[in-house]
N, C-alpha and C positions, 0 to 999 in steps of 0.2 A: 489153224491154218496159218503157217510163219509165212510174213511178207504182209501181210493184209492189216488195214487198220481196220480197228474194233469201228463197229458205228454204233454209238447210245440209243438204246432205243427210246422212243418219245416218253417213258414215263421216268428212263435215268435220267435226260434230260430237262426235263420239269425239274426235277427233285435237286439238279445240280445250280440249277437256275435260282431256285428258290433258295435253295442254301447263301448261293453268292449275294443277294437280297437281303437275308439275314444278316450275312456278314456286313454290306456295305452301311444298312440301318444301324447296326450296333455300334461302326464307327463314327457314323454321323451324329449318333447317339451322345456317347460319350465326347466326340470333337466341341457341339455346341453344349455340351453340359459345363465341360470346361470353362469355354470364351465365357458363357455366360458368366460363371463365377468369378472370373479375372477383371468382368466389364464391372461387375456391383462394387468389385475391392479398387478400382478404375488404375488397373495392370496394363498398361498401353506401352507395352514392351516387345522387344523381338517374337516373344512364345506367341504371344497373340497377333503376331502381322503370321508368322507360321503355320497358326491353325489355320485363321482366317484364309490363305491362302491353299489352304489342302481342299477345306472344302467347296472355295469358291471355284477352284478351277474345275471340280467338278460337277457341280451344280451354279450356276455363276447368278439364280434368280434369287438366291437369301437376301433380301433387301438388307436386313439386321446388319448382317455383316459386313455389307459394305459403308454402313455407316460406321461401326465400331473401326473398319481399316482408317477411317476417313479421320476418325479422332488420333489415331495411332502417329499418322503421319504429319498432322496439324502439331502434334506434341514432338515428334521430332525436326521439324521446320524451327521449334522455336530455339534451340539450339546446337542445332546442323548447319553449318556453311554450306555446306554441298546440297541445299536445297532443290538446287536445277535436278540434279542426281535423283532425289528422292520421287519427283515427282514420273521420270523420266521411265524409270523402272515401273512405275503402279503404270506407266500406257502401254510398257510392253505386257505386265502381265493381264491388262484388259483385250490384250491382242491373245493371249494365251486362250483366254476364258473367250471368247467369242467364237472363235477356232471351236469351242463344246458347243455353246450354242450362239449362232449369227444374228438371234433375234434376240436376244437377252436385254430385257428394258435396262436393268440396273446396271448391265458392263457400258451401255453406252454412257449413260446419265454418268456412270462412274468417270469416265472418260473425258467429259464436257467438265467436269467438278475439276480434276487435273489439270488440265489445260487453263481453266480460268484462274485458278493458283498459281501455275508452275510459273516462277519467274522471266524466265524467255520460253513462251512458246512457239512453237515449228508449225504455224499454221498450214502452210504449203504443201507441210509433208501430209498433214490429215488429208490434205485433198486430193492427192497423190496415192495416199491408202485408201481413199473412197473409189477412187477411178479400178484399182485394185481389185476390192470386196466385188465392184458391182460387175465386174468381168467374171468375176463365181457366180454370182449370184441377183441377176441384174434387176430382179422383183423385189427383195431386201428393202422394204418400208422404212426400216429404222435404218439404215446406212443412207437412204435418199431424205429423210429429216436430217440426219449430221450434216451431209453433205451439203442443205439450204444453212446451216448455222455455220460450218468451217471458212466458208466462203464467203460468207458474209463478213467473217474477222478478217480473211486474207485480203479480202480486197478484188476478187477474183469481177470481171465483169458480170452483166447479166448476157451480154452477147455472147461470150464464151461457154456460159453456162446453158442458152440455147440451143449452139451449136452440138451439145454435148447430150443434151435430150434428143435434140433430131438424129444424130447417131444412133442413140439405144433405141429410137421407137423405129428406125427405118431399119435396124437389125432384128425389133422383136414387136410387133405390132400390139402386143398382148402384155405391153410393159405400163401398165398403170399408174405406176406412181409416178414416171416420168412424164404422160401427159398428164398427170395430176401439176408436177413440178413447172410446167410448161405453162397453165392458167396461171402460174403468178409470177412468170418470167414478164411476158407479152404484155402486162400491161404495164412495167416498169418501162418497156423499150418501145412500145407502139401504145400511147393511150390515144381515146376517144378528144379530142380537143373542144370536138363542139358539142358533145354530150358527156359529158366525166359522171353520169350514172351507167353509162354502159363502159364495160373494161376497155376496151380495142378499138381503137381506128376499122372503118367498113373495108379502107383495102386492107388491112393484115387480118380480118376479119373472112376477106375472099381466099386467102390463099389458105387459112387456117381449113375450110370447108373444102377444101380441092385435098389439100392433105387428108382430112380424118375421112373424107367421102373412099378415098383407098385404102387407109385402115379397113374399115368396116367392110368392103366389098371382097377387101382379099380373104377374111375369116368372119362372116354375119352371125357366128355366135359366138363368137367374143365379145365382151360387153366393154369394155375399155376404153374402145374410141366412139361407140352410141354416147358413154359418160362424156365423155370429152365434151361430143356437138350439141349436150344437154348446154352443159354450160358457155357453150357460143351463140346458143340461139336465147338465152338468158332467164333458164330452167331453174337454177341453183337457189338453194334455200334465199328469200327475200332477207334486202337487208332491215336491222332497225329502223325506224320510224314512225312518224304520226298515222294512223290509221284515219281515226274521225273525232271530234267533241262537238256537243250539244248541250245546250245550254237553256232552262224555263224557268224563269225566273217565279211563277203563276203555282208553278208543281214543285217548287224547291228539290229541282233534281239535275244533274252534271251528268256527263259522262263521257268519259276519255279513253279512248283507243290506243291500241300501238297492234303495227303487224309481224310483233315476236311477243313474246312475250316477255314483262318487265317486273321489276320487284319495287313498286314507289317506299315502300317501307324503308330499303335498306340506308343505312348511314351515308352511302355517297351521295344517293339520285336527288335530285333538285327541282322544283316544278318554279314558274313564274309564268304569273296573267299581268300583263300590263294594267289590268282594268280592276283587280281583284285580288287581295290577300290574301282572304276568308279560302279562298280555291287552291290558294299557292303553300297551303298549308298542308300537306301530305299526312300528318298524321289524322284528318276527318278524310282522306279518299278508304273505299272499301274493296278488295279483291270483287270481283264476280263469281270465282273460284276462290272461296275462302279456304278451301283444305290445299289450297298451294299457294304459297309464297309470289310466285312468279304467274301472273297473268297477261292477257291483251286487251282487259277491261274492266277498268275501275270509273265506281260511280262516287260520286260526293248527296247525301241527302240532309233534307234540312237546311238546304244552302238559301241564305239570306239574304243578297246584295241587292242594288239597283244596278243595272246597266245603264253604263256612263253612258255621255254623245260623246265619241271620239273617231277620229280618221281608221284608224285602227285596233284591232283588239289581237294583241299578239299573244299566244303561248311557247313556252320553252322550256323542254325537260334536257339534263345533265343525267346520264346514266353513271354508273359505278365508274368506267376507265374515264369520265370524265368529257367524253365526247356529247356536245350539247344539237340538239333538235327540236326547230323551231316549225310553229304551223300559225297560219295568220283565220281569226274567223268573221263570218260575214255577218250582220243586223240583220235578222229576219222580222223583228218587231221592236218594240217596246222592251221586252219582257223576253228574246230569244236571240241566242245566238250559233250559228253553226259551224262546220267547216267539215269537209270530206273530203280525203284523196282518192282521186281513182285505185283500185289494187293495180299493180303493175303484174302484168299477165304473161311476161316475154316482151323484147326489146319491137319496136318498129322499126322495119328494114328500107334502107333506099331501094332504088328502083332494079340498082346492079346486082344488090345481095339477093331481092328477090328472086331475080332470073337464075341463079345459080339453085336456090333452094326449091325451084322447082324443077332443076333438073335430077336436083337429089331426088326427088319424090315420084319422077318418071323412073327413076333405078331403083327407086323401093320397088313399085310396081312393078316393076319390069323381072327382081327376082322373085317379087312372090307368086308369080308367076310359076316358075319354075321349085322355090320353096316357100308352098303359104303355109306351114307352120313356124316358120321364122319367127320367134318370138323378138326379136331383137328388132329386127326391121317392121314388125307389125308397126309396134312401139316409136321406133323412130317416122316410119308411115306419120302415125299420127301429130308426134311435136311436129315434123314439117308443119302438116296439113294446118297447123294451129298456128305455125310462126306468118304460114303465109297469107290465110285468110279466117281465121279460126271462127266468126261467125259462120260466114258460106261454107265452111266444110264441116260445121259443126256433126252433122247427122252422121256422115261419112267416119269422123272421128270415135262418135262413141259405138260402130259399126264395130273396129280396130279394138277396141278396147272392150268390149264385147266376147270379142273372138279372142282375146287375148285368155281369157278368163278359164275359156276353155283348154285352151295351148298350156298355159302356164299354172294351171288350178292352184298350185302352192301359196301364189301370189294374188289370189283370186280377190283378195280382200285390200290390196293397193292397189289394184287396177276400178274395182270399184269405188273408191275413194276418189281416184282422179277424174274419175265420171262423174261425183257428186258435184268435187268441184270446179269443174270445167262449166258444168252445165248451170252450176249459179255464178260461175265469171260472167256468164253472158247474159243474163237478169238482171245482175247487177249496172250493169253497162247502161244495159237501156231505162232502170231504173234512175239511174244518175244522170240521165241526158235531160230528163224530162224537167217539165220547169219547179211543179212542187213535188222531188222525191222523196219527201217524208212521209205522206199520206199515204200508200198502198204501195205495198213490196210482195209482187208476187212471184210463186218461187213455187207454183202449182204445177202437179201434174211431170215432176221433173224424174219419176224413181228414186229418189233421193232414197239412202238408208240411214246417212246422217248429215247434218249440217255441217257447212262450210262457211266461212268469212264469217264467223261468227260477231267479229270486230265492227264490221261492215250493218250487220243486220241490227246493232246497239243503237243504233240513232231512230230505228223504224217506230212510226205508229201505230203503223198494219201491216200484217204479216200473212198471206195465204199460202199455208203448208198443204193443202188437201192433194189428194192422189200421189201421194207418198208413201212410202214405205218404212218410213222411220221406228227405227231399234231402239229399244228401251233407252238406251243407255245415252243415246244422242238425245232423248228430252233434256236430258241435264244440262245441256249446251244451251236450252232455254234462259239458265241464271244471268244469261249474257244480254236478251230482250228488253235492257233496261226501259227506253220509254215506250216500248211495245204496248198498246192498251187494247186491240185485239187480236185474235191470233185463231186461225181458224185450222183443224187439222179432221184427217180422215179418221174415224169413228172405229173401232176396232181394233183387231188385230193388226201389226202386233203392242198396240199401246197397252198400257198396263190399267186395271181397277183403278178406279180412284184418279186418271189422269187429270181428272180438274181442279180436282186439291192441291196437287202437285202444281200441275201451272202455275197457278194463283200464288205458290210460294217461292216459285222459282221465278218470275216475270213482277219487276216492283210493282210497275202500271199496271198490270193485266185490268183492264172492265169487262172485258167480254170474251169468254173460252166459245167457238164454235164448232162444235163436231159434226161433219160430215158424214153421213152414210156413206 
């Protein structure tokens, strides 16, 4: 039939495909079989900026190779005057290869490597190419990291660089990295003055909730801006510091908290007790988690001192970058010393921020209404319900998370988790109000599946687990019970044989394992 084009049928078409596969393998083949051999005999010659570049442009993620360009042109810097030139050329062809792929870790980093070299660079202009990219492509994570580092060399404001996320998120609500970009604008330009553990001033704090309250309402499943008002209402992973120590001088036993976890072992970190060297000796502390390097609970045993009489008995740990953190502890005897921070649970609101966050939580209800399987606003439902009185609304909260579990089954096992520990935040609380909280920490009757603030439960003497539910694998979190000496738990399933032997080796103190029917 003349005039007509032929159409492949689907199995000439495999067969064509495949072929072009082969062919493209066989060149990439022989291309790095080449470079290789040029790089052993160290050929850092035109042939090899040529290969390197055939293949890069078309695959632009060979790390290899952009390291071998990176020699090439290092070697020709050192007797090239036209250095600007050289470097000039490797940005456009990172603009070539990025054009293949937008997201390519090694054409950016390649990029950043140029720039820090290239004799005079055109800071302005990257920023000017970022404004660019994110007009294609306004979600591009790795063009919104360049764009936090270009800017930062140009000199560009933070104000202008606000302005310029309010742009992208009020054109694309669903633009993520830009309210990610946005948390660490705001506190450069609006901090907290009378509280610098919270990011934001309460009024840029109001207006921040009036903004993401219309993100969320205009699309309730999009998660974007729920992330955002996580981290305004003061959601966001805790920062480092002192958790809790304890101190017996009777039991020759220590034990020091932190609420991330830390490596005391490593070459930077640094411990000092005012009162004590024997303690400030980091190579006698012991993981609690010895099969990991980095924990949130280390014991010292065998520890010998007297406790001094002094005004003070301060600690101070230096982590790896060098940043130092100090915890001051109190005389409890002769022979003990304490100290405990409350966990910080979310930020406490003035009176103003209040009334807004609960009108947010009047427009939760108000759509689930209309949609209760909103998993989004379930969710946010509850952080209100929690920023604003998270005692009194506790029941309501784990109701939300609950139903959550159902809605979102995928995630069934995070949403339980935040249920474990929500509902020992608030144990915790009234356990530390009390005047002696070392004596009885009870933590009964909560569904627990596994333990939480395990940092927190290290200083306990007694511990009531019973009417729990706890999974094998959270006894382990036991190793953590240092001066724990009873411990009482529900008798059965799903604990494992033998749970008492285990205790007794997982808990230093243990004297007394109770099991509950």
């Amino acid at each position: 039939m003349h005039g007509r084009l032929k159409v492949r049928t689907s199995a000439e078409e495999a067969a064509r495909k495949q072929k072009e596969r082969e062919q493209k393998a066989k060149a990439f083949r022989a291309g790095m079989g080449r470079i290789l051999m040029k790089k052993v005999t160290g050929e850092l010659d035109d042939e090899m900026m040529l290969l390197t570049g055939k293949i890069l442009s078309a695959n632009p993620d060979v790390a290899t190779l952009w390291n071998v360009r990176r020699r090439c042109i290092l070697k020709y810097a050192e007797n090239d005057t036209e250095t600007q030139k050289l470097f000039e050329d490797d940005l456009r062809f990172t603009e070539m290869c990025l054009q293949v792929n937008p997201k390519s870790y090694c054409a950016w980093h390649h990029r950043c490597w140029c720039l820090e070299n290239c004799p005079s660079p055109d800071w302005q202009k990257e920023v000017d190419l970022c404004t660019k990219y994110l007009k294609l492509d306004e979600r591009n994570f790795h063009c919104w990291d360049y764009r936090r580092y270009v800017t930062g060399k140009a000199n560009i404001l933070p104000s202008k660089e606000l302005e310029f996320c309010t742009e992208k998120i009020q054109n694309n609500f669903s633009n993520y990295s830009s309210w990610h970009y946005r948390s660490k604008l705001l506190p450069i330009l609006y901090p907290n003055k009378e509280d610098p553990s919270r990011p934001i001033s309460e009024e840029r704090l109001l207006e921040e909730l009036e903004l993401v309250l219309t993100a969320a309402f205009t699309d309730p499943n999009d998660s974007s801006a729920w992330f955002y008002q996580r981290w305004l209402l003061g959601y966001s992973r805790p920062e480092l510091d002192f958790a809790a120590f304890r101190l017996d001088v009777s039991r020759k036993l220590a034990v020091l908290t932190f609420t991330r976890p830390v490596n005391l072992k490593h070459s930077k970190t640094k411990l000092n007790f005012n009162f004590s060297d024997e303690l400030g000796d980091v190579k006698k502390w012991y993981s609690a988690s010895p099969e990991d390097s980095y924990s949130v609970t280390w014991f010292i045993k065998d520890v010998n001192i007297v406790v001094p009489d002094q005004a003070t008995y301060a600690i101070s740990f230096t982590d790896e970058d060098g940043k130092c953190y100090t915890l001051e502890a109190q005389k409890l005897s002769e022979i003990s010393l304490i100290a405990i921070r409350k966990p910080k649970c979310g930020y406490e609101f003035g009176s103003a921020v209040l009334d807004v966050l609960k009108a947010q939580l009047a427009n939760c209800d108000q759509l689930l209404e209309y949609e209760p399987d909103s998993k989004w606003t379930l969710l946010t439902a509850a952080l209100l319900m929690k920023a604003i009185d998270r005692s009194g609304n506790h029941a309501k909260i784990l109701h939300n998370l609950e139903k959550l579990q159902t809605v979102d089954p995928m995630r069934k096992g995070y949403y339980r988790d935040m249920m474990n520990k929500w509902s020992v935040e608030i144990r915790l609380e009234r356990w530390l109000d009390v005047e002696k909280p070392l004596e009885k920490l009870d933590l009964s009757e909560l569904g627990l599946n596994r333990l939480a603030y395990e940092q927190y439960l290290a200083v306990a003497e007694e511990i009531d687990l019973t009417g729990n539910e706890l999974l094998e694998g959270s006894l382990n979190k036991c190793c953590h019970l240092v001066f724990c000496r009873k411990l009482s738990l529900t008798k059965g399933s799903p604990l494992p044989d033998g749970v008492e032997s285990k205790m007794k080796q997982l808990c230093l103190s243990l004297d007394e394992l109770k099991l509950v029917e």
